[in-house]
C-alpha positions in Angstrom: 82.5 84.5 75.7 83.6 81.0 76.5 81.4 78.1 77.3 83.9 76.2 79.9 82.0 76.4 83.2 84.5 78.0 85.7 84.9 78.7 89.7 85.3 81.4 90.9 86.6 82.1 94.8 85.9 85.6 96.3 88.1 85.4 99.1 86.6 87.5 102.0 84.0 87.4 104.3 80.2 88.3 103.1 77.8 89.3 105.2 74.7 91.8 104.8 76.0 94.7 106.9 79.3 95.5 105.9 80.8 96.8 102.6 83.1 94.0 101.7 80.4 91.5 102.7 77.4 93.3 100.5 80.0 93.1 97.5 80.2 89.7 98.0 76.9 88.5 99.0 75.4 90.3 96.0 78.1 88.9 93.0 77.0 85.6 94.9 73.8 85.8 94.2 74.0 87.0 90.7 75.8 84.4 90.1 74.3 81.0 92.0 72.8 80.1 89.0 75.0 81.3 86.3 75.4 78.5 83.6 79.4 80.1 82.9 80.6 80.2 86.5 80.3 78.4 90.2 80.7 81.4 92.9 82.2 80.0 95.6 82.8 82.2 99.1 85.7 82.6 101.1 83.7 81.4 104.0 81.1 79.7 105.6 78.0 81.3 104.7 75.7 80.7 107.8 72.6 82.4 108.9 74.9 85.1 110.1 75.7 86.0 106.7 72.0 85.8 105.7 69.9 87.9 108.3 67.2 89.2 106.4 67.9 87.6 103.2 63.9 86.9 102.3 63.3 83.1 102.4 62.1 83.3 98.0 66.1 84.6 97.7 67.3 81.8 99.9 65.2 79.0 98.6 66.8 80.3 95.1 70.0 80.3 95.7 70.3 77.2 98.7 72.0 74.9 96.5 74.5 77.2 95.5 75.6 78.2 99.0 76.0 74.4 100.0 78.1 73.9 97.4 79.9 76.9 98.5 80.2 75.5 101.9 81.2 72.1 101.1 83.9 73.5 98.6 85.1 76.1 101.7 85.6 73.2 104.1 87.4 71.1 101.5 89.5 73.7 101.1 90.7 74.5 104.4 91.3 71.0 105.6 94.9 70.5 103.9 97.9 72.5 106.2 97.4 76.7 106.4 100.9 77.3 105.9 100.8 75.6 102.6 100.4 76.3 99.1 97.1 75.7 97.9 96.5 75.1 93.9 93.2 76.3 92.8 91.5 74.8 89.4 89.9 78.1 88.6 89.6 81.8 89.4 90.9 83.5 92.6 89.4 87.2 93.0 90.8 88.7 96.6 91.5 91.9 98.3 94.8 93.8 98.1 94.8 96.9 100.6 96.9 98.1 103.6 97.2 95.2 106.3 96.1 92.3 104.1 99.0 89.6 102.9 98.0 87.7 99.9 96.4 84.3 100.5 98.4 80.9 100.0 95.6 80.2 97.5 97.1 80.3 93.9 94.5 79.6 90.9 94.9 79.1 87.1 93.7 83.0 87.1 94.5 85.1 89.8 92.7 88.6 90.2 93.5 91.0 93.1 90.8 93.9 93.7 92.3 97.1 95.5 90.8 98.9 97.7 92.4 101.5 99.7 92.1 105.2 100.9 95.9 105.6 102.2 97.7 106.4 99.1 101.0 105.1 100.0 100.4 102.2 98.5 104.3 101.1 98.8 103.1 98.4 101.5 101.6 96.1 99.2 103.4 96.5 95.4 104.9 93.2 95.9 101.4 91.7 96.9 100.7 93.0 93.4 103.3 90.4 91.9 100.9 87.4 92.3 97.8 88.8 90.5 97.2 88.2 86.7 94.7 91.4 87.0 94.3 94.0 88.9 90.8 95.2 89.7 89.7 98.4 91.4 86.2 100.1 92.9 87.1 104.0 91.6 89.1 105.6 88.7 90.8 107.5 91.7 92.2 104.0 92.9 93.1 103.1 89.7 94.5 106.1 88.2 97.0 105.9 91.5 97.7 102.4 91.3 98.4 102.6 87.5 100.8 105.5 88.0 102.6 103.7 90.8 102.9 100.4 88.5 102.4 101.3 84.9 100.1 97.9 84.7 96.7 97.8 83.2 93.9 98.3 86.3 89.8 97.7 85.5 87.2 99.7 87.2 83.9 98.3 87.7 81.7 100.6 90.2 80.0 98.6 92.9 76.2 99.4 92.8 72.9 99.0 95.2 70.0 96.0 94.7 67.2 98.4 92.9 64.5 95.8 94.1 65.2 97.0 97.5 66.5 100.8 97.1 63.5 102.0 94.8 61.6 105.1 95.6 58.9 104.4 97.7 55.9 106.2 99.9 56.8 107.0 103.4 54.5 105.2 106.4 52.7 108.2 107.3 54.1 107.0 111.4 56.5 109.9 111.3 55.9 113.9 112.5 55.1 115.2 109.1 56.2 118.4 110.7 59.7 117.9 111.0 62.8 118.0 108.3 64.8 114.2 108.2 68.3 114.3 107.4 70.4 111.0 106.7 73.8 110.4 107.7 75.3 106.9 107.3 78.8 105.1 107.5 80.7 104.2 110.6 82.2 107.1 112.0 86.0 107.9 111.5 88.3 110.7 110.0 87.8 110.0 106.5 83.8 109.7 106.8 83.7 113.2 108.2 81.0 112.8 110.5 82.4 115.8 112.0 81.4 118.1 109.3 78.0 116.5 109.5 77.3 117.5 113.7 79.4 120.8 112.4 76.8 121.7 109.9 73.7 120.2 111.7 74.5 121.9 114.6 74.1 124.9 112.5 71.1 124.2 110.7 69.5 123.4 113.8 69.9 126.5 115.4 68.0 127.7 112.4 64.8 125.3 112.3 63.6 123.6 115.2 62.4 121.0 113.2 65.4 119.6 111.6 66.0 115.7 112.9 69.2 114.0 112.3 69.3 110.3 111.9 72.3 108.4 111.8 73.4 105.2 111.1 76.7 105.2 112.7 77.6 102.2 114.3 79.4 99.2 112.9 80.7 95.5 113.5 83.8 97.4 114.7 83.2 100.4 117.5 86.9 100.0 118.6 87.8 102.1 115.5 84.7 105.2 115.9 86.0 105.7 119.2 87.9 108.7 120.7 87.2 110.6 117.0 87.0 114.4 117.3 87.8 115.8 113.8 87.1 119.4 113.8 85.0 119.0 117.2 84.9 120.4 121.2 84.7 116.8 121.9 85.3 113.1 120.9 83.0 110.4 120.4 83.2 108.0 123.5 82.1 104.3 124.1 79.2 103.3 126.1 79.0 100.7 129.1 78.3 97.7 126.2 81.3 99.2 124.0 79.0 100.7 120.8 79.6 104.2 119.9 77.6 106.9 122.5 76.1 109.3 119.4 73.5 110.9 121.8 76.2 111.1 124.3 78.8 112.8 121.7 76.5 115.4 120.0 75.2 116.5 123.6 79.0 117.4 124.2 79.5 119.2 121.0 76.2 121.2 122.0 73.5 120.0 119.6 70.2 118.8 121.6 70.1 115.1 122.0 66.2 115.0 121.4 67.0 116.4 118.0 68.8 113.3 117.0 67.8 109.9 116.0 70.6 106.9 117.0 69.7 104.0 114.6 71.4 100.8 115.9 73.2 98.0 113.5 71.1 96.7 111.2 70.8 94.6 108.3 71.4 96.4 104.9 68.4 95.2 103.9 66.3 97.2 106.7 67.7 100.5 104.9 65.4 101.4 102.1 62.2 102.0 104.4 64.1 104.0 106.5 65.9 105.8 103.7 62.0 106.7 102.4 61.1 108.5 105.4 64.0 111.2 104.9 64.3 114.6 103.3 68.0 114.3 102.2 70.9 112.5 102.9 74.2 114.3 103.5 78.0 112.2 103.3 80.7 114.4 103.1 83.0 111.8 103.1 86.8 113.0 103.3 87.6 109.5 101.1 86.4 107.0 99.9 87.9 104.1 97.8 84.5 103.3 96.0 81.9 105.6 95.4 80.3 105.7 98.9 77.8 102.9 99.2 75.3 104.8 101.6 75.1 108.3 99.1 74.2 105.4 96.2 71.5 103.5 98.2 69.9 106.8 99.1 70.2 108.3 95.6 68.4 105.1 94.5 65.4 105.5 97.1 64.5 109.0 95.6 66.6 111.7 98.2 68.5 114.4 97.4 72.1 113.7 98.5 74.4 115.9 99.0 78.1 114.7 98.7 81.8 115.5 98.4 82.9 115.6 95.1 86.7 114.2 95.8 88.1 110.5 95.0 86.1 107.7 94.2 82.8 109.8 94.9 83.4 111.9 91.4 82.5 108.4 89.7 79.1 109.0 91.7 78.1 112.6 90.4 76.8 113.8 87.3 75.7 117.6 86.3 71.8 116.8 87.6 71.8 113.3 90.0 73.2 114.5 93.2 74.3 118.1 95.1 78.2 118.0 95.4 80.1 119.7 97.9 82.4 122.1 95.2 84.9 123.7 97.7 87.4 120.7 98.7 90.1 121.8 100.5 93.8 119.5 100.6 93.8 117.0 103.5 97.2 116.7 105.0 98.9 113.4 105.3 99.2 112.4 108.8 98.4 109.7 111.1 100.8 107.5 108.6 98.2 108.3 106.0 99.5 110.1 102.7 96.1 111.7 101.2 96.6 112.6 97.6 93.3 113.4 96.2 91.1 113.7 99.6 89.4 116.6 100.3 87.8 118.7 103.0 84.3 119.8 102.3 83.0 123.6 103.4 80.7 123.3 106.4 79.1 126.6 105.4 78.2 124.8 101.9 76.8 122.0 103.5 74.5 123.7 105.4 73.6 126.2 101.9 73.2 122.8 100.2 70.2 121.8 103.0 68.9 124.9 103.0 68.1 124.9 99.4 66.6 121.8 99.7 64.7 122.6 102.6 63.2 125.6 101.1 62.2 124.1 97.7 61.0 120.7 98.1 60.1 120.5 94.6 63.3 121.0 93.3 64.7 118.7 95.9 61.7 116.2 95.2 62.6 116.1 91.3 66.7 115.9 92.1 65.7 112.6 93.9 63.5 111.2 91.2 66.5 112.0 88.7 69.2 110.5 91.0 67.0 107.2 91.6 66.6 106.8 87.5 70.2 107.2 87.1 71.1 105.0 89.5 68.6 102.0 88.7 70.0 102.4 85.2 74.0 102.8 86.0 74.6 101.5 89.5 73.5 97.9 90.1 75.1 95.0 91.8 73.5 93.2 88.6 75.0 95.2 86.3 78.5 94.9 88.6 78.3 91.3 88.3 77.7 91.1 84.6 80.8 93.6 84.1 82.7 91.4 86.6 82.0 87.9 84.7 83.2 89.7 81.5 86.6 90.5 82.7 87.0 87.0 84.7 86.3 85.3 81.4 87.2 87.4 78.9 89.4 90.3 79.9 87.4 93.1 79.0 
């Protein structure tokens, strides 16, 4: 590996409760103190960004994020419509909606994310990246076809000293059956499956609680969703998501479900403890599903739909996937090769048998969480990363 100390800008906003902003705020701190390569953030990285952080991690990694901050405002003080020339490594998104920067570096990397499958709208975005990054072999197996150049997978992962296995608080009815759903709500999460088959377990036993963790930085884009529902999900008077609201309409009782608020990702894994499994039956998803991974990693069974970037997820004995995945149709000027449709009747099977034997479900977990701390960690992400920055591999 070479010696020559290098920067590296990742060009998006980081923040601790969004997926874009965990990618980057977690590389960023791997690397604050790496002796090969200067991170350097495509923004200001202000309390905002940090909520939560603990003070030891701060304090740690402080005078990397000032030189972040200096080197961000020396670079946005020459003319935004100009070309910028950048004496080391660019990494940025390419997706649907986002134009290349005016940023050009002695080794430019673009890292594409997308769940449409058209990618038509950005293969000349493609012409200004030396390499071509993605978060899934479903990505990349697309965008390879599409371009016949060379596309790297490295898997994003979770922070194991946070999402660990853990004991629960003992401040919760012992009596009652937690189930997890997490991800902002839209077509491709499926949270209509999820009230679909809750609503049916339910019925079943009294005791089943949903929790969900829902909402998001943008409500604008959860609302009016119906899916495969009587109703769709409205806004309240402050503009978030109304979940209590939206499962009353679709005739589930309201006191059976749990809202959780937006939080910091790092309020997640005591939360995560307290539950008996953890369901995302995601239609898509571009990665591998970043809330199935932290809740793998805390010790729950998960059950999960095994279709795009969420087969890089499952393995014969870590996880419960969703089998039966019908063909999404394009629409919505979305073309949806490789999304699927999971079976509401095995979704609910899949929590029954986990709600009948809570041993089996109880060693599932501990096997997911060792597979996870050993496969899936923003560590091991960043290591992977720095080795194709520097060396190509």
């Amino acid at each position: 590996m070479t010696t020559t100390t290098r920067s590296v800008l990742l060009n998006w906003e980081i923040g601790s409760n969004f997926g874009w902003g965990l990618l980057g705020l977690n590389i960023f701190f791997h690397w604050a103190n790496d002796r090969d390569l200067v991170p350097r953030a495509g923004c200001t990285i202000g309390n905002d960004c940090l909520a939560m952080v603990d003070p030891l991690r701060l304090k740690v990694v402080s005078q990397a994020i000032m030189r972040s901050n200096d080197a961000f405002d020396d670079l946005n003080r020459g003319n935004a419509e100009e070309s910028i020339s950048l004496d080391g490594i660019l990494v940025e998104p390419i997706s649907h909606g986002i134009a290349p920067s005016n940023i050009h570096a002695t080794l430019n990397v673009g890292r594409s994310i997308f769940e449409n499958t058209d990618t038509s709208e950005f293969d000349h975005s493609l012409d200004k990246y030396d390499r071509i990054l993605c978060g899934s072999n479903w990505n990349a197996s697309i965008l390879h076809a599409r371009t016949g150049r060379p596309v790297k997978v490295i898997l994003e992962g979770i922070d194991p000293s946070l999402f660990c296995p853990g004991p629960k608080s003992g401040l919760l009815d012992p009596t009652k059956f937690y189930i997890f759903s997490g991800g902002k709500v839209e077509f491709r999460k499926a949270q209509d499956l999820v009230l679909l088959a809750f609503r049916e377990f339910s019925n079943r036993h009294s005791d089943a609680v949903l929790v969900t963790a829902w909402h998001s930085p943008w409500p604008g884009i959860s609302g009016g969703f119906q899916g495969r529902l009587d109703a769709p999900l409205q806004l309240d008077g402050l503009g978030r998501i109304d979940v209590r609201r939206w499962v009353a309409d679709n005739g589930i009782d309201p006191a059976s479900v749990v809202e959780l608020f937006a939080m910091s990702n790092q309020m997640m894994p005591p939360i995560l403890r307290e539950m008996d499994v953890a369901i995302q039956p995601s239609r898509a998803e571009a990665c591998t599903n970043l809330p199935a991974k932290e809740a793998m990693a805390c010790g729950l069974p998960v059950i999960i739909a095994n279709n795009t970037g969420m087969k890089d997820l499952i393995t014969e004995d870590n996880c419960i996937p969703l089998l039966h995945q019908r063909p999404v149709p394009a629409g919505r000027g979305i073309c949806t090769e490789g999304w699927g449709d999971s079976s509401v009747d095995e979704i609910v099977e899949a929590m029954e048998r986990v709600y009948v034997d809570r041993a089996w479900a109880h060693s599932l977990g501990s096997k997911a969480a060792g597979w996870i701390a050993g496969n899936r960690t923003w560590k091991l992400h960043s290591e992977q990363l720095k080795r194709f920055l520097l060396d190509g591999e």
